[in-house]
Biopython code that builds the backbone (N, CA, C, O; Angstrom):
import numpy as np
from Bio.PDB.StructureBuilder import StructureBuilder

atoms = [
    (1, "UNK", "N", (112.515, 93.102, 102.886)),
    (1, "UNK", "CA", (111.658, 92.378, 101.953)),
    (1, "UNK", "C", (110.980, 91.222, 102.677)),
    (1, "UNK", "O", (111.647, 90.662, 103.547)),
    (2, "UNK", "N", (109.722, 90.782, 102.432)),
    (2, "UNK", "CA", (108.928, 89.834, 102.734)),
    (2, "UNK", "C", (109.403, 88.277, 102.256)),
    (2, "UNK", "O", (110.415, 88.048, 101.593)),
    (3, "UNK", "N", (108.660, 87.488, 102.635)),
    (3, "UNK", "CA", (108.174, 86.227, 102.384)),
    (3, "UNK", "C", (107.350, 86.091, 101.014)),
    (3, "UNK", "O", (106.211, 86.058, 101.480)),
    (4, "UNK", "N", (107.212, 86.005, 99.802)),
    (4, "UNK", "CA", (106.122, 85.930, 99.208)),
    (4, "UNK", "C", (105.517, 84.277, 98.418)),
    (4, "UNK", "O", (104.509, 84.020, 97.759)),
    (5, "UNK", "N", (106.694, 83.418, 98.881)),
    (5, "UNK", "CA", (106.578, 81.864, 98.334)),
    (5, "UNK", "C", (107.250, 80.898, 99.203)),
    (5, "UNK", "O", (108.277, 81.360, 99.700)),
    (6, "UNK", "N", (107.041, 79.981, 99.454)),
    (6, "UNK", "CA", (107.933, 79.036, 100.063)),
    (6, "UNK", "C", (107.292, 77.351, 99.400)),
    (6, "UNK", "O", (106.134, 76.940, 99.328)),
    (7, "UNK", "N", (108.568, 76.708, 99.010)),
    (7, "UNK", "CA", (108.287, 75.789, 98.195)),
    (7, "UNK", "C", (109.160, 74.944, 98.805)),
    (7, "UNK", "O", (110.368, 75.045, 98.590)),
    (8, "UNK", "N", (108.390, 73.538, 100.060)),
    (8, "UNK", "CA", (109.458, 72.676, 100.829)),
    (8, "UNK", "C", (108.673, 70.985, 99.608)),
    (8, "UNK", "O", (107.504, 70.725, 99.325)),
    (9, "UNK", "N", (110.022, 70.223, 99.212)),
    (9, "UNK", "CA", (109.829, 68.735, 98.711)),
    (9, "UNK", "C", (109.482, 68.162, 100.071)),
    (9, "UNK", "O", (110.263, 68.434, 100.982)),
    (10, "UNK", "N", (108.678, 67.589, 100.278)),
    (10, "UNK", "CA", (108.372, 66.788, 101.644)),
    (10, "UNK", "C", (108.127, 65.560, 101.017)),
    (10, "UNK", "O", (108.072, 65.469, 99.791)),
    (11, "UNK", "N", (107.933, 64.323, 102.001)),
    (11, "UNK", "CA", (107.487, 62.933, 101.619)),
    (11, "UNK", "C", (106.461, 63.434, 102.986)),
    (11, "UNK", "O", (106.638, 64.426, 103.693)),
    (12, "UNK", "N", (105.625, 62.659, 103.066)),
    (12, "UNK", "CA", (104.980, 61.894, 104.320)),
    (12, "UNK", "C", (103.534, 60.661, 104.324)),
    (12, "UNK", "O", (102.728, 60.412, 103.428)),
    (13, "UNK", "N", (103.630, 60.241, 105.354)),
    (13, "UNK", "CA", (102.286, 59.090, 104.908)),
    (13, "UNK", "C", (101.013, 59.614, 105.043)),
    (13, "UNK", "O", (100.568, 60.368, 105.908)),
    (14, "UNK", "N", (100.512, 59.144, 104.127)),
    (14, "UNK", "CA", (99.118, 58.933, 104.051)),
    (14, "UNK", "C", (97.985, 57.998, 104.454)),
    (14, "UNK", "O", (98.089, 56.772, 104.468)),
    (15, "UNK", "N", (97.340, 58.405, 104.646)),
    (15, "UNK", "CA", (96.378, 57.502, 106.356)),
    (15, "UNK", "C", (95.856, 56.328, 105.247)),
    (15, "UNK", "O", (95.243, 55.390, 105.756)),
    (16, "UNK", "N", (96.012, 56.301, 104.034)),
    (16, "UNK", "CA", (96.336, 55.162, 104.036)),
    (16, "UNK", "C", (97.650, 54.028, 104.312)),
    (16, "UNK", "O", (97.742, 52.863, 103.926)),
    (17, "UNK", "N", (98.571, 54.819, 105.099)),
    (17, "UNK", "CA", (99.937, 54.221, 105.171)),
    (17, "UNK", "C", (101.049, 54.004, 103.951)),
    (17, "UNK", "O", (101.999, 53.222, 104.001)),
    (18, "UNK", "N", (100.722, 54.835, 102.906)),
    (18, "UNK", "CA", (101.929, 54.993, 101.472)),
    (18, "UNK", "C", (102.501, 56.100, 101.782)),
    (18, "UNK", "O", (101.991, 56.968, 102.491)),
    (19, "UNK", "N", (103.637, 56.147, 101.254)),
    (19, "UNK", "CA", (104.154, 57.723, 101.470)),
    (19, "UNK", "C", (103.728, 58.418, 100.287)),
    (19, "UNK", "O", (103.712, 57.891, 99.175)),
    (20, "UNK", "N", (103.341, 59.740, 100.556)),
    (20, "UNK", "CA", (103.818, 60.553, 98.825)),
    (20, "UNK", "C", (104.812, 61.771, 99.140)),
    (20, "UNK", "O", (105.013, 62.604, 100.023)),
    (21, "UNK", "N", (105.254, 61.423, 98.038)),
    (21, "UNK", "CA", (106.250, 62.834, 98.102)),
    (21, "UNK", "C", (105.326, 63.840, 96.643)),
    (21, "UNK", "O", (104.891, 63.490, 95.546)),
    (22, "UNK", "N", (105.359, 64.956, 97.264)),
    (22, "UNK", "CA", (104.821, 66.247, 97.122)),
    (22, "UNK", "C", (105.728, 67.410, 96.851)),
    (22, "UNK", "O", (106.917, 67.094, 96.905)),
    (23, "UNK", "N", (105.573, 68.248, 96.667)),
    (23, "UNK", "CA", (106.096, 69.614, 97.228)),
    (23, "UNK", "C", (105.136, 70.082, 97.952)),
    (23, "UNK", "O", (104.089, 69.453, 97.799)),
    (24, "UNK", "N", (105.056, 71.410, 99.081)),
    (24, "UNK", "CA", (104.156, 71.789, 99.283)),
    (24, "UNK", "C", (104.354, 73.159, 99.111)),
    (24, "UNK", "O", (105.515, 73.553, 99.215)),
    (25, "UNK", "N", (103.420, 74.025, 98.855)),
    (25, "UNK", "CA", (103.928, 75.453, 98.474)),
    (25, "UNK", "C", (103.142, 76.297, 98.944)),
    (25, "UNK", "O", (101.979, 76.178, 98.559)),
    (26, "UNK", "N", (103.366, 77.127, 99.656)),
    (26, "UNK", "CA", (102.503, 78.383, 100.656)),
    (26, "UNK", "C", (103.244, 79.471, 100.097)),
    (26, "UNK", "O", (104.465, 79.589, 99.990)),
    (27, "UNK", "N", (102.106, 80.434, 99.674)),
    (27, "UNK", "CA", (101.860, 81.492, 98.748)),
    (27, "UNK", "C", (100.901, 82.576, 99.687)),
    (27, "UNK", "O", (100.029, 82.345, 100.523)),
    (28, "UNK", "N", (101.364, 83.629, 99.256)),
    (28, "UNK", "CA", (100.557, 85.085, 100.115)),
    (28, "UNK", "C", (99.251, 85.300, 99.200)),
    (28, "UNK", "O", (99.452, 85.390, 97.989)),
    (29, "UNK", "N", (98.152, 85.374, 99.593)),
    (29, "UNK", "CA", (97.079, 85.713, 98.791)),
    (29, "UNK", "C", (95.919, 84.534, 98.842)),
    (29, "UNK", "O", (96.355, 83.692, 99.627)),
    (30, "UNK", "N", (94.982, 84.227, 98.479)),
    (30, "UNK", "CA", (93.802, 83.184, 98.517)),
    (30, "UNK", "C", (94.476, 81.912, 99.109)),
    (30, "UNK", "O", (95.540, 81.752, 98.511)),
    (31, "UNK", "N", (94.389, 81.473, 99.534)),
    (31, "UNK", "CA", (94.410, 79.727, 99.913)),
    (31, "UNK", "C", (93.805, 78.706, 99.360)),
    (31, "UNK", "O", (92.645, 79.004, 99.077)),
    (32, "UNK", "N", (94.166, 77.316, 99.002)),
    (32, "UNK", "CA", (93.598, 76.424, 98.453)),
    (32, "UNK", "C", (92.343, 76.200, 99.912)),
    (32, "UNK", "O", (91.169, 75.961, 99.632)),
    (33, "UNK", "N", (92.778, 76.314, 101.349)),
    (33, "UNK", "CA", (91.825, 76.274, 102.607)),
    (33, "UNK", "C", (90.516, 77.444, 102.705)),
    (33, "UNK", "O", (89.588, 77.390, 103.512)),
    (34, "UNK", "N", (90.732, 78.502, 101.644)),
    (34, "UNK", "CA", (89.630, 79.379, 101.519)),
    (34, "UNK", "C", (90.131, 80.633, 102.765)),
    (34, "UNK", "O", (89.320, 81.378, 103.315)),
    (35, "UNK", "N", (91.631, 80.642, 103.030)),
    (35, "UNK", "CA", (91.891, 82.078, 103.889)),
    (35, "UNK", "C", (92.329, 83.061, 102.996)),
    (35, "UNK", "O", (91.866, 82.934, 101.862)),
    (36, "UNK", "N", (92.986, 83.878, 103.150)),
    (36, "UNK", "CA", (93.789, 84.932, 102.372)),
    (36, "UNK", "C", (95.249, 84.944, 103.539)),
    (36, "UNK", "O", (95.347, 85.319, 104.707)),
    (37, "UNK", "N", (96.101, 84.431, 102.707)),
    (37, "UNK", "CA", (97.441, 84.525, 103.753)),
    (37, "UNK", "C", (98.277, 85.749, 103.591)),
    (37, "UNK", "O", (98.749, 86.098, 102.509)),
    (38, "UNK", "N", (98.460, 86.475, 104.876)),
    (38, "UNK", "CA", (99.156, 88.196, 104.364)),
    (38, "UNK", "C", (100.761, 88.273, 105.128)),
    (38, "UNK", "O", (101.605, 89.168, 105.091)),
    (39, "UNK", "N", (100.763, 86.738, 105.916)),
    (39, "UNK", "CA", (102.467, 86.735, 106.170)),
    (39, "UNK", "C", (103.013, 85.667, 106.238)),
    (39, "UNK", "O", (102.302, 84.808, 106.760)),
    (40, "UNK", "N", (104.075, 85.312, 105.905)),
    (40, "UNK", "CA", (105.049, 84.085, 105.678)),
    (40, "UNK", "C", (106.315, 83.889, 106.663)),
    (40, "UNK", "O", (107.294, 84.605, 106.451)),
    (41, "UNK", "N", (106.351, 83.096, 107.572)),
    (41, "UNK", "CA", (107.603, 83.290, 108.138)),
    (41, "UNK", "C", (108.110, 81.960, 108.049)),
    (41, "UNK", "O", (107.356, 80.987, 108.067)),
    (42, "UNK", "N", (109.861, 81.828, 107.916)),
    (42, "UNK", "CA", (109.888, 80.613, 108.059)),
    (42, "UNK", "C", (111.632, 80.403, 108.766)),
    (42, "UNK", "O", (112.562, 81.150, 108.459)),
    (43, "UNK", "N", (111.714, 79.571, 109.454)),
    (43, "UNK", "CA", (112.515, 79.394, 110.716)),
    (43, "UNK", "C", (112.682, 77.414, 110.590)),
    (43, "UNK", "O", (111.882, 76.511, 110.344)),
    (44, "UNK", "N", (114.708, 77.496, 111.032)),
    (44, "UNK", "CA", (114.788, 76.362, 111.259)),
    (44, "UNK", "C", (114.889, 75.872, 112.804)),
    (44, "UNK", "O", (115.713, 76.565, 113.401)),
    (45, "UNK", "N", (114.273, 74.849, 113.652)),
    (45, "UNK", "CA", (114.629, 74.480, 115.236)),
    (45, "UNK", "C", (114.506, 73.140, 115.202)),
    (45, "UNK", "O", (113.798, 72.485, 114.437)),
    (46, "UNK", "N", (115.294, 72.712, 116.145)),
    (46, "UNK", "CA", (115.502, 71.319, 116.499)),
    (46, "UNK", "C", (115.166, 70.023, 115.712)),
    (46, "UNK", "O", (114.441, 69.037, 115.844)),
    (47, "UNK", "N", (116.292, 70.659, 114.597)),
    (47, "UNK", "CA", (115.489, 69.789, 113.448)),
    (47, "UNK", "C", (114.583, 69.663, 112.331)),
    (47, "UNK", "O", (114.435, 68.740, 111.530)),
    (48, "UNK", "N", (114.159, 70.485, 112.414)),
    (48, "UNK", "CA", (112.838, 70.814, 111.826)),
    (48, "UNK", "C", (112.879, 71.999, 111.404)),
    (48, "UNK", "O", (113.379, 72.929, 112.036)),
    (49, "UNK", "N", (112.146, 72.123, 109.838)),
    (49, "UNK", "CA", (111.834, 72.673, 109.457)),
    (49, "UNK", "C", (110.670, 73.938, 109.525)),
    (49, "UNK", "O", (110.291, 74.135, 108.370)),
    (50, "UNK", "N", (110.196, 74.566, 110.178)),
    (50, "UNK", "CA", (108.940, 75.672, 110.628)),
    (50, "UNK", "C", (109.107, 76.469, 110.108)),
    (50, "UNK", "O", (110.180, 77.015, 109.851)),
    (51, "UNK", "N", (107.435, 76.907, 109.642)),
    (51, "UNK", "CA", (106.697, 77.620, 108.748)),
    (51, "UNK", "C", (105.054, 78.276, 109.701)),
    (51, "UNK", "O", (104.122, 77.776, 110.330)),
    (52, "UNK", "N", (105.427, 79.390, 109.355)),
    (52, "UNK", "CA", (103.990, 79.966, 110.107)),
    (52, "UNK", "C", (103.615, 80.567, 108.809)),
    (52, "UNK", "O", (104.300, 80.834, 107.821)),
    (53, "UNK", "N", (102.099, 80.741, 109.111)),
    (53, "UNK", "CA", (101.343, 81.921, 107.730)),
    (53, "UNK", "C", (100.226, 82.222, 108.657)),
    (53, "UNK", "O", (99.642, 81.545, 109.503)),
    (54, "UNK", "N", (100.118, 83.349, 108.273)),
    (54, "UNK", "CA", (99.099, 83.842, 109.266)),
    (54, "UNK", "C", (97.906, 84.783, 108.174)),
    (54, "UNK", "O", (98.264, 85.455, 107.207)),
    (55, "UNK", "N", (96.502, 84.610, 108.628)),
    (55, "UNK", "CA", (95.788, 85.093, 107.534)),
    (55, "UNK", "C", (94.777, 86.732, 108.142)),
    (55, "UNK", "O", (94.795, 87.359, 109.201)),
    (56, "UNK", "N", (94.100, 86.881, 107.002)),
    (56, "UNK", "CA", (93.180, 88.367, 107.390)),
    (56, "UNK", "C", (92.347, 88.141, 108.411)),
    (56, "UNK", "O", (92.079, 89.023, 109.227)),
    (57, "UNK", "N", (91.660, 86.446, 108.485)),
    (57, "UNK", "CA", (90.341, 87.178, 109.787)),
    (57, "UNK", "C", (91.487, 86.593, 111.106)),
    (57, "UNK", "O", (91.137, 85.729, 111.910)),
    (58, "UNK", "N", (92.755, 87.191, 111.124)),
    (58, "UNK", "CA", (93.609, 86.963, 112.425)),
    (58, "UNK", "C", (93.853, 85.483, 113.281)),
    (58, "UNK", "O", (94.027, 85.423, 114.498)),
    (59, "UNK", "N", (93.816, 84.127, 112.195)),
    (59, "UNK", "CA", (93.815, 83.055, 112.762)),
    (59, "UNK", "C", (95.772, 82.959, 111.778)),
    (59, "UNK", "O", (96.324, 83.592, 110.878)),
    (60, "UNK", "N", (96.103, 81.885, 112.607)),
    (60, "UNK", "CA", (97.694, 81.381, 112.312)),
    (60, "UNK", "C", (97.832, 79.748, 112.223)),
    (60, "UNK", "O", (97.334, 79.017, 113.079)),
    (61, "UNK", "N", (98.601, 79.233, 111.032)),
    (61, "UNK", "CA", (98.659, 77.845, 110.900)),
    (61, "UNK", "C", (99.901, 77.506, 111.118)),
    (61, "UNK", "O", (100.567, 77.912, 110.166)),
    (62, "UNK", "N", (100.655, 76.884, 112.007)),
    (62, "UNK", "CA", (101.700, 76.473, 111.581)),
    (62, "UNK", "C", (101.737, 75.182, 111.265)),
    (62, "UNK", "O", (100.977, 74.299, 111.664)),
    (63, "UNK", "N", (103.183, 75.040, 110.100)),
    (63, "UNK", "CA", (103.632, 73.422, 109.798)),
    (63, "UNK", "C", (105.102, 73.313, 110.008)),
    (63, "UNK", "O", (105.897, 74.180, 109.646)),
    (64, "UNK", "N", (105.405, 72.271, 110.573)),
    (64, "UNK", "CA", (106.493, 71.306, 111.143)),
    (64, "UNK", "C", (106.944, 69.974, 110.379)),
    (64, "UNK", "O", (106.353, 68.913, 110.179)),
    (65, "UNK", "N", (108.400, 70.501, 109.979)),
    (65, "UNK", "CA", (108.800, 69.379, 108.821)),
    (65, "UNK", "C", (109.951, 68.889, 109.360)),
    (65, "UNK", "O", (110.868, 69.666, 109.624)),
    (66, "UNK", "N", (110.062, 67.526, 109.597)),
    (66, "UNK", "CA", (111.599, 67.379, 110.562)),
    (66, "UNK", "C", (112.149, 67.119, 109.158)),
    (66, "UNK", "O", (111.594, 66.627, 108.176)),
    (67, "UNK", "N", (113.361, 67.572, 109.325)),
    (67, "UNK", "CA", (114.458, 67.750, 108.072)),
    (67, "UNK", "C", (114.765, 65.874, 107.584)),
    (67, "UNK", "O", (115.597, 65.704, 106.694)),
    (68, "UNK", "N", (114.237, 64.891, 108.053)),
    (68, "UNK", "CA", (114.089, 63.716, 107.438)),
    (68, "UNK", "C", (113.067, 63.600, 106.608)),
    (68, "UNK", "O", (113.075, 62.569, 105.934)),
    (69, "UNK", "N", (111.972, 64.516, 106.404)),
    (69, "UNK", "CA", (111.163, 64.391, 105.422)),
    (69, "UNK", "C", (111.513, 65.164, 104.226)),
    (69, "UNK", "O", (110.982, 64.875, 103.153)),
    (70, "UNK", "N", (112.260, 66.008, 104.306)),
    (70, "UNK", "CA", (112.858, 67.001, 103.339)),
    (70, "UNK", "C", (113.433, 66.032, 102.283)),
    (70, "UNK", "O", (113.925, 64.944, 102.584)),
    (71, "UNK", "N", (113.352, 66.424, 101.242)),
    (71, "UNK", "CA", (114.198, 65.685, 100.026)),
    (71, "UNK", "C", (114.009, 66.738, 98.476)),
    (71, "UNK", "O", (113.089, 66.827, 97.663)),
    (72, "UNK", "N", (115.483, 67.482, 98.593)),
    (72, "UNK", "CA", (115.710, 68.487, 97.974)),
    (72, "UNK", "C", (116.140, 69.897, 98.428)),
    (72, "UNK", "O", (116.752, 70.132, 99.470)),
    (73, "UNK", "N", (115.770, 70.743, 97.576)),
    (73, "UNK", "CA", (116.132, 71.900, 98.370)),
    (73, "UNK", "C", (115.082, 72.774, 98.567)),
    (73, "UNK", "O", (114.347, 72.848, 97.583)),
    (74, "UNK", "N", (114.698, 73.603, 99.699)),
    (74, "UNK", "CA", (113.664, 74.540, 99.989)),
    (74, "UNK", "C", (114.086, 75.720, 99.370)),
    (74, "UNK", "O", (115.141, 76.293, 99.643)),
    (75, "UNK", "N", (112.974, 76.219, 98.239)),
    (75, "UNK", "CA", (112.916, 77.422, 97.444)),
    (75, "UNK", "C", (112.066, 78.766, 98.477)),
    (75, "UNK", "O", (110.924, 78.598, 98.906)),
    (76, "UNK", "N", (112.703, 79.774, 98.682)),
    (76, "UNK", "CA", (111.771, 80.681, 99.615)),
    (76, "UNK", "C", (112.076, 82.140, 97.996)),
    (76, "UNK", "O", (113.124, 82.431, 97.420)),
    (77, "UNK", "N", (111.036, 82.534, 97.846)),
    (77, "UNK", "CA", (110.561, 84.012, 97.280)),
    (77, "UNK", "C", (111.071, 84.855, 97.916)),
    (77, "UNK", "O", (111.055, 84.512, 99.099)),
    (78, "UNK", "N", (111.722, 86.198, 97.720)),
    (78, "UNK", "CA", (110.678, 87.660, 98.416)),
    (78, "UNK", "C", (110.896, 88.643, 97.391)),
    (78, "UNK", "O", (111.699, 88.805, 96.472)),
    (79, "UNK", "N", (109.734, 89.345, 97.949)),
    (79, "UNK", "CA", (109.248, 90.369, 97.242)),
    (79, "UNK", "C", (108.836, 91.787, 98.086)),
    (79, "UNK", "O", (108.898, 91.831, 99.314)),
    (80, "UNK", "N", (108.449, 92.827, 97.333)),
    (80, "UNK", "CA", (108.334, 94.077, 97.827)),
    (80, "UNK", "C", (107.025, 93.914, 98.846)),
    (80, "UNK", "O", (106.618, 94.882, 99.488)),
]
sb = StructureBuilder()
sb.init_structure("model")
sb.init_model(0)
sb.init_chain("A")
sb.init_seg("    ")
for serial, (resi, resn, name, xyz) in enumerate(atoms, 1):
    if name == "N":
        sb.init_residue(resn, " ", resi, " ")
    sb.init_atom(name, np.array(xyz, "f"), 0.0, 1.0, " ", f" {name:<3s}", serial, name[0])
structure = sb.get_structure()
């Protein structure tokens, strides 16, 4: 079974220098960035939290969450 949601609570600052805490949630299908995301992977290293998604015209984003920004628990989906 796949990846089909991943839902991490993060804090981090904002360039105005406040923190917000968020969730952030990466989903297979349209993007709020205007891609179509068709894979989800997600992996813990040195701390940190990592997340790849990779989309249709063959470009890849990853994000990096050191487990001090975490606050809560990470919800992951899968589906068929």
């Amino acid at each position: 079974m796949r990846i089909t949601r991943i839902r991490v609570p993060a804090s981090w600052l904002t360039e105005g220098g406040s923190t917000r805490h968020l969730p952030a949630e990466f989903t297979l299908g349209l993007g709020p960035c205007g891609l179509t995301v068709t894979t989800l992977q997600l992996w813990w290293s040195d701390g940190c939290l990592c997340i790849k998604q990779s989309h249709t015209d063959g470009t890849v984003k990853r994000f990096i969450y050191p487990l001090t920004q975490l606050h809560g628990r990470v919800e992951v989906e899968y589906g068929g």
